[in-house]
N, C-alpha and C positions, 0 to 999 in steps of 0.2 A: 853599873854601866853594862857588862857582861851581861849580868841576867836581863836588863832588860831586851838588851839585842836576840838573845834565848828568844825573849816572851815572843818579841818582833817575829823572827824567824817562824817560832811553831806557828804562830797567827800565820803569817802571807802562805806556810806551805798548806794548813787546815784548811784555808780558802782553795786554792788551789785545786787540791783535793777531791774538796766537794764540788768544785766545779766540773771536773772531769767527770768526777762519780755521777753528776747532773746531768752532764754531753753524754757520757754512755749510757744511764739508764733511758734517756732522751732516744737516742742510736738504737739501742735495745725496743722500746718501744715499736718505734718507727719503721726498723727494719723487720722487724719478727714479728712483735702482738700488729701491726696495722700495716705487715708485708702487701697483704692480698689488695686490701684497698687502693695502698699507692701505685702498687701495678698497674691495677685496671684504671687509674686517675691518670699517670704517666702514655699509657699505652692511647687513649684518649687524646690525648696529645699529640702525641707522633702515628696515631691510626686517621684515615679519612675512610667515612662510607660515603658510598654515593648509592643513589636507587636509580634502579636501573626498570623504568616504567614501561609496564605488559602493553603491547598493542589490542585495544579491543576489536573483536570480530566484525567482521565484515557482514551485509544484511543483503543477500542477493532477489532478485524475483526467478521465477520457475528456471528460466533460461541464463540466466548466470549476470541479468544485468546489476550493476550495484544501486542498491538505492541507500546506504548507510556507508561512510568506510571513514576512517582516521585519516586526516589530510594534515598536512605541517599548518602551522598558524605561526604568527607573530604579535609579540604585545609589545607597543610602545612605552616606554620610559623615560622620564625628565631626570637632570642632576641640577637639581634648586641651586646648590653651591654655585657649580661649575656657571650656568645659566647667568645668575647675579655677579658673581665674580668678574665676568666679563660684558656685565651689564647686554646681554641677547633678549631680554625677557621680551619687550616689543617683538620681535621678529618672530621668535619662536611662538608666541602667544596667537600672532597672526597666520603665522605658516603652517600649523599644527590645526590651527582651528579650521581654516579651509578644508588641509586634506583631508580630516577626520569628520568634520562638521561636529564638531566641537564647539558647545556654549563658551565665548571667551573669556568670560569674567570666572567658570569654574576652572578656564585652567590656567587662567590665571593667579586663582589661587594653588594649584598644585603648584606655577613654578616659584612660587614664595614659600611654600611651605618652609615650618621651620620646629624641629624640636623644641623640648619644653627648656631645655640649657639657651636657647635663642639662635642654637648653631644652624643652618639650613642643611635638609638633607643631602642626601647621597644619592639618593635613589628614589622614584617614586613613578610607578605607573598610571598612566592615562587612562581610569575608568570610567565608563564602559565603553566611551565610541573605539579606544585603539585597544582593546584587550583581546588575543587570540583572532588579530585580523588576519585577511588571507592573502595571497599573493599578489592582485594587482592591487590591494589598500597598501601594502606591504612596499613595493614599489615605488609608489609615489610618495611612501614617508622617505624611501631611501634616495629618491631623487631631492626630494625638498634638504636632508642632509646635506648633498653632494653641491647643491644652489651654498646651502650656508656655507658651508668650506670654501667655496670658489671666492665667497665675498670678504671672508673675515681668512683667507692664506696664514697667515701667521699662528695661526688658533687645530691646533692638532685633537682636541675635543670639546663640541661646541655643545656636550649635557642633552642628544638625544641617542637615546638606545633599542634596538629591537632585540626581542628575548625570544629564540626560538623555543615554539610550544608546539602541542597540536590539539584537534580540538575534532569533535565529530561533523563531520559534513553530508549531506541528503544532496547528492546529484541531479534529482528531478527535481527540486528544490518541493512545492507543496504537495506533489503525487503522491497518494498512500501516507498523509501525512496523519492521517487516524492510525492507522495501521500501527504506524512505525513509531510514536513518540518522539521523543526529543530528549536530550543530555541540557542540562543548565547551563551557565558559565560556570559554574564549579565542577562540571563534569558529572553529578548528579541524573543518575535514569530518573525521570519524571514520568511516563506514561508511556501505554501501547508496548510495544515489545521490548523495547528499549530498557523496560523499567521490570518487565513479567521475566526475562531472561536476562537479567542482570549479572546475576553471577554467571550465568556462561560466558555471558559476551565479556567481562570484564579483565578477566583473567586476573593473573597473581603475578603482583610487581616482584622484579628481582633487585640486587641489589651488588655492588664488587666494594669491599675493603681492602685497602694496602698501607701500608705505611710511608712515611713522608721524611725529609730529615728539616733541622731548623729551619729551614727558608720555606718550608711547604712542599719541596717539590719534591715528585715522588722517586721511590729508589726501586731501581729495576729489577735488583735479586731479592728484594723481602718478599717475605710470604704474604699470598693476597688467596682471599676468601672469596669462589664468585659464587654466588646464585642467582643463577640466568631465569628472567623472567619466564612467566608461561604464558603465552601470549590467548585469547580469550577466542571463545570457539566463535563459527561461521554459521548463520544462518542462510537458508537456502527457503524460500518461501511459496507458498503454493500459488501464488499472485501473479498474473501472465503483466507484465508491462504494457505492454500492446492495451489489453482489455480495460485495464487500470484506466489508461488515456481516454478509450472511448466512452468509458464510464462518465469520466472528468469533465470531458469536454461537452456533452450531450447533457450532464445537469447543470453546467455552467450558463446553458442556454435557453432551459427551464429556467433555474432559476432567476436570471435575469428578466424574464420573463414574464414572470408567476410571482414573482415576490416574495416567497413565504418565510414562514421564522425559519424553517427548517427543512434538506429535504437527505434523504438515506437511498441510498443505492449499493446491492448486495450482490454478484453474479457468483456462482459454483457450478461445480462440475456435480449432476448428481448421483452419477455412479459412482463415484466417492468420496463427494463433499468436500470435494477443496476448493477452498475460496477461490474464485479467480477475479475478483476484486471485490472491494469494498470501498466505496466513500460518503463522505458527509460535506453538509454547504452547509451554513459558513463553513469557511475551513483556515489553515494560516500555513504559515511557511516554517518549519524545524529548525532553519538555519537563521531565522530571525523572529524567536519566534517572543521576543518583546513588544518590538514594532507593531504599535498599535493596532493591538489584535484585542477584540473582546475577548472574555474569560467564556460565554459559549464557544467561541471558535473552536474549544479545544476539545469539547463535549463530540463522546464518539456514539451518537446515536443509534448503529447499525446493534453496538449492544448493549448500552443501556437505559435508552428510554422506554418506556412502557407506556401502549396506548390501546384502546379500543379498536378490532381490526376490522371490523364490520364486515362487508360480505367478501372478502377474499376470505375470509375461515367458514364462509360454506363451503369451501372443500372439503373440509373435515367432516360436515354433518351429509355433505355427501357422500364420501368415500364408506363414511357408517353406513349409511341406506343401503347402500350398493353390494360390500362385503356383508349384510345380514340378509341380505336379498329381496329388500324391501321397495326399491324404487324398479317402481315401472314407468319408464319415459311416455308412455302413450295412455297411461291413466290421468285421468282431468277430475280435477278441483276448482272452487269458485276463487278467483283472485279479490284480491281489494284489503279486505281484512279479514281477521281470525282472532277472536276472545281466549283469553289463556286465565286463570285465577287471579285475578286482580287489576287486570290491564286486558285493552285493545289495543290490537298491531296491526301494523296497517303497510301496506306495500307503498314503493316510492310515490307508485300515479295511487295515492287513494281510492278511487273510485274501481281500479285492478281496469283487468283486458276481458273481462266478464269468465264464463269458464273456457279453462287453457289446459293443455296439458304439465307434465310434471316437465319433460323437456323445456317445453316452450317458456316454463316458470324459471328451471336453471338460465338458460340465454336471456331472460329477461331480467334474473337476480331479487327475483320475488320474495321478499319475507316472508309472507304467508304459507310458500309452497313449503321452506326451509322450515317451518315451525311444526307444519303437519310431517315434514319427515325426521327429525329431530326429536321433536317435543310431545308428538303424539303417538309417530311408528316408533322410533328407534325406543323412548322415555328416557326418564330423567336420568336413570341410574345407566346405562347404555351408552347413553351419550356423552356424560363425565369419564365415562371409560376410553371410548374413542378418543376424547380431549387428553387426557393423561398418555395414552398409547401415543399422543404424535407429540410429544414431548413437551406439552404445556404445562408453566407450571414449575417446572424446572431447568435449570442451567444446563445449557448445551455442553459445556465443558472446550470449547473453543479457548484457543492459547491467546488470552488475551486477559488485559485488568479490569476489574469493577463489571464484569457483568452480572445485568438482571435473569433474575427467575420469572418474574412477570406475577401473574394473579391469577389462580382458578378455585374463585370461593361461589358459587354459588348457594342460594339456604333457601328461598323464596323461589314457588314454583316459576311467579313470572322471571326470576334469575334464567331458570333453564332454559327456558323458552327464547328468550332474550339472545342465550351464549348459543341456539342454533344458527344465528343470523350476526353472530359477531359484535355483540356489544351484551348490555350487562354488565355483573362482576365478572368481570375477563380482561385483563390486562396481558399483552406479547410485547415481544421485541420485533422487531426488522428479521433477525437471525433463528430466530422463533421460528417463522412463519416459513424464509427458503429450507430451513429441516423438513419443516411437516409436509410443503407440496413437493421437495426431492424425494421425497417415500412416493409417491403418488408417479414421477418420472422415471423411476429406476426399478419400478417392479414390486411397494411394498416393503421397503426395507427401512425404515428411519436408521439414518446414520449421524455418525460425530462427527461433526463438522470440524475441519482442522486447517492452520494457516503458515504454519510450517510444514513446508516438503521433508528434509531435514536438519541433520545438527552436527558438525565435520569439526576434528580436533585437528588444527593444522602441524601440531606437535607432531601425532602420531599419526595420521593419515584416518585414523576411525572415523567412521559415519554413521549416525543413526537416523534409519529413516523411519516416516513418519506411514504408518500401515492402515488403509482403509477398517473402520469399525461400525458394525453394525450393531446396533443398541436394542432393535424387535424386529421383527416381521407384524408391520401393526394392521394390513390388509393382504389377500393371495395376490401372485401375480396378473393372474387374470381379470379380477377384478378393478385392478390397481390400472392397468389396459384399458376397463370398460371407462372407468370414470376419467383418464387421458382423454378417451373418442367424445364424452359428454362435455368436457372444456374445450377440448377444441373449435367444439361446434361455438358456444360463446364466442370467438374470436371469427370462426370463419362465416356466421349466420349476417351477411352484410346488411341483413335489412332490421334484427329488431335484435341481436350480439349485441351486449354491452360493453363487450371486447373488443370490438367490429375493429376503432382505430388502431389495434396491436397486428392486423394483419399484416402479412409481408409476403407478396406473392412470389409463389416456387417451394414456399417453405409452411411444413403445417406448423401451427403453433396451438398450443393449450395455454389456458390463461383464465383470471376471473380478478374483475373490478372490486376497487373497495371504497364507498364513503362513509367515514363515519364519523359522526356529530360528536362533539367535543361537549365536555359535561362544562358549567361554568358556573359558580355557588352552586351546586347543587342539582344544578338545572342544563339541558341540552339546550345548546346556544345552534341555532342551524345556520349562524353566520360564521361558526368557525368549526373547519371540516379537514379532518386530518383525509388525504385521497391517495391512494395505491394500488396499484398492478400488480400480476405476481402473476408468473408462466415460465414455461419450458417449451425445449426445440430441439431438433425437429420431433415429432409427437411420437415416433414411429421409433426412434434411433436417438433419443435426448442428449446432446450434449451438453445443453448450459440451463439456468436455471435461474431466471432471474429477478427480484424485487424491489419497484422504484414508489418510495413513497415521498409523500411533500406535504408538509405541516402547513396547514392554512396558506392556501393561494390566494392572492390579493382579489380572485374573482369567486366569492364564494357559490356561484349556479356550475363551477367545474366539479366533475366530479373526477373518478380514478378511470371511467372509459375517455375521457374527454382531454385530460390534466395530463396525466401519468404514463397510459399506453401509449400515447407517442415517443418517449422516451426507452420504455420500454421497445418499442419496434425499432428505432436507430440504434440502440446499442446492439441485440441480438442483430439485424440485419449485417452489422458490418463484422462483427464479432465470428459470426458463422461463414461467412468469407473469406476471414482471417483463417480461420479454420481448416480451410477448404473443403466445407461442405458441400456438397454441388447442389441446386436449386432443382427443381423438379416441376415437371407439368401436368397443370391441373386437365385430369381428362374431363372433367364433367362434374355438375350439379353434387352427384353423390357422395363428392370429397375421397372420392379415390384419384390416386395420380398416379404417375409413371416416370422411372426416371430420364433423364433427357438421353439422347444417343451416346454410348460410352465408349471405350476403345479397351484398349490390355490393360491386364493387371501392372503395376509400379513395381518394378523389381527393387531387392536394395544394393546400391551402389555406394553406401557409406563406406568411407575409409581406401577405396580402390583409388588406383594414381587415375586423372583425368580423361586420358586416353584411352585406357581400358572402361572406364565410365561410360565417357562416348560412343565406344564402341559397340558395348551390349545392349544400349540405349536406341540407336540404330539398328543393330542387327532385329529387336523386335518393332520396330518401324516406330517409336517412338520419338517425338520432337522433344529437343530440350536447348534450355538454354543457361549460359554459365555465368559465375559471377566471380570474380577474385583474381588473385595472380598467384592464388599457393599452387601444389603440384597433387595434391589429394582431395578428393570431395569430402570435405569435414558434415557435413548437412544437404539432405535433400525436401524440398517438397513437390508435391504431395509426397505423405511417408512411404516408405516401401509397402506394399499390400495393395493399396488403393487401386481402382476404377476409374483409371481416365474418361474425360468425358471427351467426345470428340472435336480433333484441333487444338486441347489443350495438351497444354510443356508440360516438362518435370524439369524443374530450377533447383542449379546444383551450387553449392556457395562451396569454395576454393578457402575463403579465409570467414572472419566473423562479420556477420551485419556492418555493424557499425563502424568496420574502418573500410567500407566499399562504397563507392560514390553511386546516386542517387543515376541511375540510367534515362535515358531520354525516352521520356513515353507518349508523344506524340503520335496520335494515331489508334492508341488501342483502346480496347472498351475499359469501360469502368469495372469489370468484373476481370481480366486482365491485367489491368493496373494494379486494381487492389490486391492480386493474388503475386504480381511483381515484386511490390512494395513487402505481403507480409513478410515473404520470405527475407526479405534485409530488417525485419522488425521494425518498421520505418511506420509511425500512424500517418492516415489517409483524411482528409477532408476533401469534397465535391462539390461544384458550383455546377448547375447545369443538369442535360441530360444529354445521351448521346455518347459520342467521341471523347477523346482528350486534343484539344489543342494546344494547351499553354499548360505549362508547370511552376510552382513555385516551391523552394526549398526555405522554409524558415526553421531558427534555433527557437525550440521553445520547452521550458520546463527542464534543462540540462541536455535536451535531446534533440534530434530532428522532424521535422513536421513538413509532408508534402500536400501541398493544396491545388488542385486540380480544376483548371474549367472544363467543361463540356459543351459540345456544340454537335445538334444532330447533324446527321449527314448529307449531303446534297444531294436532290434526288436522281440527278442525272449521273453520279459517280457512284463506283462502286465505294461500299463502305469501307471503310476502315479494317484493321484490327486483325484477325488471323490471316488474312491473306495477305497481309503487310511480314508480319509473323513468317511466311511461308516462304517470301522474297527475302527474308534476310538470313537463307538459310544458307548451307557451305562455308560457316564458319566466321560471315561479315558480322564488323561490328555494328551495334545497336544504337546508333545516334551518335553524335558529336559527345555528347555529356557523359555517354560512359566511358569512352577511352578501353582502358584495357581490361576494364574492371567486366564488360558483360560481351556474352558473344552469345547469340540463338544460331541453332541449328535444325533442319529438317532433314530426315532419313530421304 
């Protein structure tokens, strides 16, 4: 009996024993060999990270307007559970779908949704109509909430939620929508800058860790871990706002017009190649850019299609003749056609203008003249040179995605012959082409063309700017001068210029037409005709430089004199305005001018308090007039330096354009106006000739838009306009509609 109570004992304590010896090696284990693991598994637990998400960069034009920036957004949310629970599904299904325009029956299915257990969710957003909405879509879901609550009182959450987000927003909404690309819903760079400067613009998310105790909430002495985001750099673009518009609006109205598949419009500065607009038709909008938009829409023509340029690249075979010293404008040749090894060539009118001179063959755009100076003077090998020297052939190098190199294969004599008059094996771009004739504007210098101004790290305040580069000297300056004087003439020869409709009196212009026949199997279709302009201004002093072409016009007897240069002359004419280029008078036949009656040089009064402004502004007898309520002149135009012309202001802005009200401009000229207007960055449209009578302010494109009528003047009154100007001097205000915003002055 003893022993076996023994046996008992040693048993239960043997158990025992090894049980503990099992908890502690267990303990052992757990604590020591798999210490490190449970830590970091523990620490996970009572640790929350949160990301703390980079703002990406802002996308300005020259002048600091925004066309890119990070705006808040909100996405709507359903709670299936919540929703069914309290049997809302009607209401919401209906009230949701209104505000959203929401297909019913799919969100209907959202507010049923239900896990694969059968339980309904918790959570589930309303994609795509309420995902990353904006503030007034934003609004009206939060009013339709605040209807629900009123109806069902008792019901403290009725399962809809907004989740603040944000999301990339384009303030001009479709303006520079080539340019600029577009972010996805997923916030993916897809195209155009957006996508070429992705990692700058993007920046490097940060992130805070702290710890939390059971309940989740956090404790305010633990130690927290932060890294502060970097927020994604600023671009600053070479793109004037202003020019963008009238770019926009002037193919809008081609196109409309004309029909075509497609049409490209390029403008630059070309003494150092910076864009001052770009766009393309079709085109779409960034901020929706789902919405039934073709998959061309998106296609940024200006640099990646590749076409035959026809006779706007007899600049090139010009500028060859010219720098070899081969063209003589008053030597004559028979026009009509010319035999080259394998093929006859033949001028537009077949039959030619019998014998002509070499001039009279450039204004005319003679094939035949171009082949004899090309393909006979210059030859084959000569003039492949010239072609490669204006940059064909290859990538400009422009800050932009997916651009073409184009084609310069010629192998077949008739090839050479062919690419002196712009067709053959020769494929450009759009971007191509304003290179090669800005060498031709600026003196000979082919430059790189560039679309970024610069690129600012809002961290550290660094800026890098973006430094004019000149890639050859591909003709002398002089020379570069002669063949300017020879395109000019194209434009200003009114009677047989192929240019003639690019004229725009006061201002010389150089320029040269282009049609060229679209190959189709095989074969040149003369029903379908890609047509283009391409010039610069003023001839003397070039500021802009600009190329408008249009892929097949629904009228195919248009050509690029007929089609194109009209668009060409509205954009430059108002552009140069903006400018404040002053116009000049034609003295006569020989295409010499003079410039109109001028007054003092602009002194600069940037930065000085308004008073003092006015006062040295005055003391050199200067008129001016003001705009703002700040107390410093932040901006003047014309810039300091300039040549008043006489009767004309110098307008001084107090505060920035856009938050100063549109002045009363009843009464002044259109050149007046417009020169009113640049100064507030404000684009212009005109009805009429003459006067301003009536003004109208519309919102358009995120911006403001003044449209003007005109009405000549009476002829028993005196006109309008500066001496209106001259009476509202001593400091009175300027119309009823400016208020405090504008005041002219006369010394």
């Amino acid at each position: 009996m003893i022993k076996r109570i023994k046996l008992r004992t040693l048993l239960i304590g043997g158990c025992i024993t090894l049980f503990f010896a099992v908890l502690m090696g267990r303990a052992f284990w757990l604590q020591v060999v798999q210490a490190d693991f449970w830590q970091a598994h523990a620490e996970e637990l009572w640790s929350t990270k949160k990301p703390l998400p980079a703002t990406r960069g802002t996308i300005t034009d020259r002048n600091g307007d925004v066309l890119a920036v990070d705006a808040p957004a909100y996405t709507v949310a359903v709670n299936p559970e919540i929703i069914n629970k309290y049997g809302l599904q009607d209401e919401v299904v209906e009230g949701l779908g209104k505000v959203l325009g929401k297909d019913e029956n799919e969100l209907r299915d959202i507010v049923n949704a239900k896990k694969e257990s059968g339980e309904y969710f918790t959570q589930r957003e309303v994609r795509n109509e309420g995902w990353k909405i904006d503030q007034d879509l934003k609004d009206q879901v939060q009013a339709f909430i605040g209807e629900l609550k009123e109806e069902h009182q008792d019901l403290q959450d009725i399962g809809i939620y907004l989740i603040k987000d944000q999301k990339r927003y384009y303030p001009k909404q479709s303006l520079a929508s080539h340019v600029l690309g577009y972010l996805d819903r997923e916030g993916k760079a897809v195209s155009g800058l957006e996508a070429f400067f992705d990692e700058q613009l993007k920046g490097i998310d940060g992130s805070i860790e702290y710890k939390r105790d059971g309940r989740g909430i956090e404790i305010p002495k633990a130690s927290e871990i932060y890294n502060p985001p970097k927020d994604g750099k600023n671009l600053k673009l070479t793109i004037d706002y202003t020019i963008q518009y009238y770019i926009e609006q002037a193919m809008k109205e081609a196109y409309d017009q004309l029909q075509p598949i497609s049409m490209t419009v390029i403008a630059a500065d070309p003494n150092t190649m910076e864009i001052l607009g770009m766009a393309n038709m079709p085109t779409y909008n960034p901020n929706e850019y789902w919405a039934d938009v073709d998959q061309k829409n998106f296609y940024n023509h200006a640099i990646k299609s590749v076409y035959e340029p026809g006779s706007t690249f007899k600049i090139v075979t010009l500028a060859g003749a010219v720098q070899d010293g081969l063209f003589n404008p008053n030597a004559t040749y028979r026009s009509g056609s010319i035999r080259v090894p394998g093929q006859t060539i033949h001028d537009l009118k077949r039959s030619g203008w019998g014998e002509i001179t070499y001039l009279e063959g450039v204004k005319r755009s003679s094939n035949v003249a171009f082949v004899k100076l090309g393909y006979e003077m210059l030859g084959p090998e000569r003039l492949k040179t010239y072609v490669d020297q204006f940059g064909f052939g290859k990538k400009t190098g422009i800050e932009l995605p997916g651009e073409s190199k184009g084609i310069v294969d010629p192998v077949q004599q008739a090839d050479f012959a062919a690419m002196a008059y712009g067709h053959g094996k020769l494929l450009v771009t759009p971007l191509q082409q304003i290179v090669a004739v800005s060498a031709i504007a600026n003196g000979g210098k082919l430059m790189e063309p560039h679309i970024v101004k610069s690129i600012a790290d809002p961290r550290t305040g660094e800026t890098l700017n973006t430094e004019p580069k000149v890639v050859e000297q591909v003709i002398s300056p002089d020379k570069a001068k002669e063949v300017g004087g020879y395109l000019e003439q194209v434009v200003s020869d009114q009677k047989i210029g192929t240019g003639r409709h690019a004229y725009i009196d006061g201002y010389r212009i150089a320029g040269k037409t282009g049609t060229a026949v679209k190959v189709v199997n095989g074969q040149y279709d003369y029903t379908k005709q890609v047509v283009s302009f391409i010039g610069y201004a003023p001839v003397d002093d070039p500021k802009i430089a600009v190329i408008v072409l249009i892929d097949e016009p629904k009228d195919s007897e248009l050509g690029g004199g007929t089609a194109a240069a009209p668009v060409f002359k509205k954009i430059v004419n108002q552009t140069l305005q903006y400018m404040g280029v002053p116009k000049k008078i034609d003295a006569g036949s020989d295409a010499q001018s003079k410039t109109a009656a001028s007054g003092p040089k602009v002194p600069d009064v940037g930065g000085l308090p308004v008073k003092q402004a006015k006062d040295q502004l005055s003391a050199s007898g200067i008129s001016y007039a003001t705009y703002g309520k700040g107390t410093e002149i932040i901006s003047q135009f014309p810039k300091a330096g300039s040549t008043l012309k006489a009767g004309q202001f110098v307008y001084l802005l107090t505060e920035k354009g856009s938050d100063i009200n549109v002045p009363n401009l009843q009464g002044e000229s259109l050149r007046d106006a417009m020169e009113m207007l640049s100064v507030l960055q404000i684009p212009v449209s005109a009805k009429g000739e003459g006067y301003v009578v009536s003004q109208e302010v519309v919102n358009e494109d995120g911006g403001r838009r003044v449209i003007l009528t005109l009405e000549p003047p009476d002829k028993e009154e005196t006109p309008p306009g500066d001496g209106q100007a001259e009476d509202a001097g001593d400091g009175g205000e300027k119309g009823d509609d400016a208020g405090e915003n504008a005041t002219q002055d006369s010394p």
